[in-house]
C-alpha positions as CSV (number, residue, x, y, z in Angstrom):
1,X,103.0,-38.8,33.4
2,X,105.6,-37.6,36.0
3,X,105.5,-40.4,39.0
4,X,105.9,-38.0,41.7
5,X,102.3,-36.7,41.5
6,X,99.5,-39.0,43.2
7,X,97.3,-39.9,39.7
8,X,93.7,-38.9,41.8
9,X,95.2,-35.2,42.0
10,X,96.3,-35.4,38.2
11,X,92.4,-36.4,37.2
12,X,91.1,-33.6,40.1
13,X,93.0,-30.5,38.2
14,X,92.1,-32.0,34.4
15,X,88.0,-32.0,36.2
16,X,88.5,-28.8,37.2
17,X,90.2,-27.1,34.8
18,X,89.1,-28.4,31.3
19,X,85.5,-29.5,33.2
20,X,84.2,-26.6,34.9
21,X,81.0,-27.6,36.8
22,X,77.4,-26.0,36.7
23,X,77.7,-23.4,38.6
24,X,81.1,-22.0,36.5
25,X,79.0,-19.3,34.0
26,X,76.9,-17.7,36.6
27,X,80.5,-17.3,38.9
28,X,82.0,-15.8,35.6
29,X,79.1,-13.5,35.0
30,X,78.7,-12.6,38.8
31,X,82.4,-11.8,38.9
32,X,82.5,-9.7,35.6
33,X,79.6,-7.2,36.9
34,X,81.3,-6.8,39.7
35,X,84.1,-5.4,37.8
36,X,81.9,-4.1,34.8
37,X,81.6,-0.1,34.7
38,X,79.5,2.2,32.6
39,X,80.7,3.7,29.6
40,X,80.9,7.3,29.8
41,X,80.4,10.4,27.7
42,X,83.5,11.3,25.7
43,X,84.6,14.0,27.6
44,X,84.6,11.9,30.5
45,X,87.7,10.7,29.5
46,X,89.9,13.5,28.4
47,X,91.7,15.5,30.4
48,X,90.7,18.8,31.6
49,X,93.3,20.6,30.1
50,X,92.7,19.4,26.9
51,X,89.0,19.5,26.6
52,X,89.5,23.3,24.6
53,X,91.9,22.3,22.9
54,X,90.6,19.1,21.3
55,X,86.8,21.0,20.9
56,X,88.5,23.4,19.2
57,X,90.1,21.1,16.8
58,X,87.0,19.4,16.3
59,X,85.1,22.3,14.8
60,X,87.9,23.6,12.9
61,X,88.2,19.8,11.3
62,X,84.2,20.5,10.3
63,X,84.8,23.9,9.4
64,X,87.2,22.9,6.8
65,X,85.0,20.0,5.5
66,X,82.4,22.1,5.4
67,X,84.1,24.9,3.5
68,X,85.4,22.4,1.4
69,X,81.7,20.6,0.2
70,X,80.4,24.0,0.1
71,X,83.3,25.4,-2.9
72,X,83.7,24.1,-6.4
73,X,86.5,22.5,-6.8
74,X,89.5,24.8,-8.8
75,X,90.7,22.5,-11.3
76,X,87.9,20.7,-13.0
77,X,90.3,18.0,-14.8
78,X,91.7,16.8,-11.8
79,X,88.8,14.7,-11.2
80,X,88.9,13.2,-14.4
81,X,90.3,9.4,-14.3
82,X,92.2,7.3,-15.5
83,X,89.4,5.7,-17.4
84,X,87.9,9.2,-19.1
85,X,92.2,9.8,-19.7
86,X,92.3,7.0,-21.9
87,X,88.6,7.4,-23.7
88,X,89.5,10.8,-24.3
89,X,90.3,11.5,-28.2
90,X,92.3,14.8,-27.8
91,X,94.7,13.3,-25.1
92,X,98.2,14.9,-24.4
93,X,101.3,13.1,-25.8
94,X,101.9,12.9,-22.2
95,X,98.8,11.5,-21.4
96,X,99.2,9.0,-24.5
97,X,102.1,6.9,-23.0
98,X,101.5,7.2,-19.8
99,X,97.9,5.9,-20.0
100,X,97.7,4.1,-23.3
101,X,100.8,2.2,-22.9
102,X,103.0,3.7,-25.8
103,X,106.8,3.5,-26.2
104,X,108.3,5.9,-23.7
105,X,110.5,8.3,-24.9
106,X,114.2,8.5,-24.1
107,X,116.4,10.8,-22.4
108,X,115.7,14.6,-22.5
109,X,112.2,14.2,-24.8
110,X,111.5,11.8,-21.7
111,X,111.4,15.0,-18.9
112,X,109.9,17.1,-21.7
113,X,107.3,15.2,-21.8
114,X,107.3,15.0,-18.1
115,X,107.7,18.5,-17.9
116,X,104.4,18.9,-20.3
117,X,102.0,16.5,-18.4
118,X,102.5,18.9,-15.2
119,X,101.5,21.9,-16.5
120,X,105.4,23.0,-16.7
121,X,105.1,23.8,-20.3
């Protein structure tokens, strides 16, 4: 170790630091409540200008959710995956290589067939 230092303050810091005594927890705790505070409601914490502004968003965001759950969805197939693709029997060309792993074609057949899986035709 370095020389300069007297070896009893050495052992003193390593006791003190790495070996807290008994008393060290209820310090820690008694010095953490001290500090602690109580969680607040939401609001407590935003601003007062944007209080409107965010409850506003907030039902708007449910509104649309709502709306959403409460309306069939347009286009039945679009929840169809990629599982029920490949299972299905009367499968698009497009579908066929692009699920079922078939040659793909080249050049211009290959954005026709693009073309035909997006509803382009």
């Amino acid at each position: 170790m370095n020389e300069w230092l007297p070896r009893d303050f050495i052992e003193r810091e390593r006791q003190r630091v790495f070996e807290p005594d008994v008393d060290f927890a209820r310090r820690t705790v008694a010095r953490i409540g001290r500090n602690a505070t109580v969680a607040g409601w939401v609001w407590d914490y935003v601003p007062s200008f944007a209080g409107p502004i965010m409850a506003a968003s907030t039902v708007m965001v449910l509104a649309l959710i709502g709306f959403q759950w409460m309306t069939p969805a347009p286009f039945p197939d679009a929840n169809v995956g990629i599982v029920d693709a490949y299972l299905q029997v009367d499968a698009a060309p497009a579908e066929e290589w692009l699920y079922r792993d078939d040659a793909l074609p080249e050049g211009e057949d290959l954005l026709i067939e693009i073309s035909m899986a997006g509803g382009l035709r």
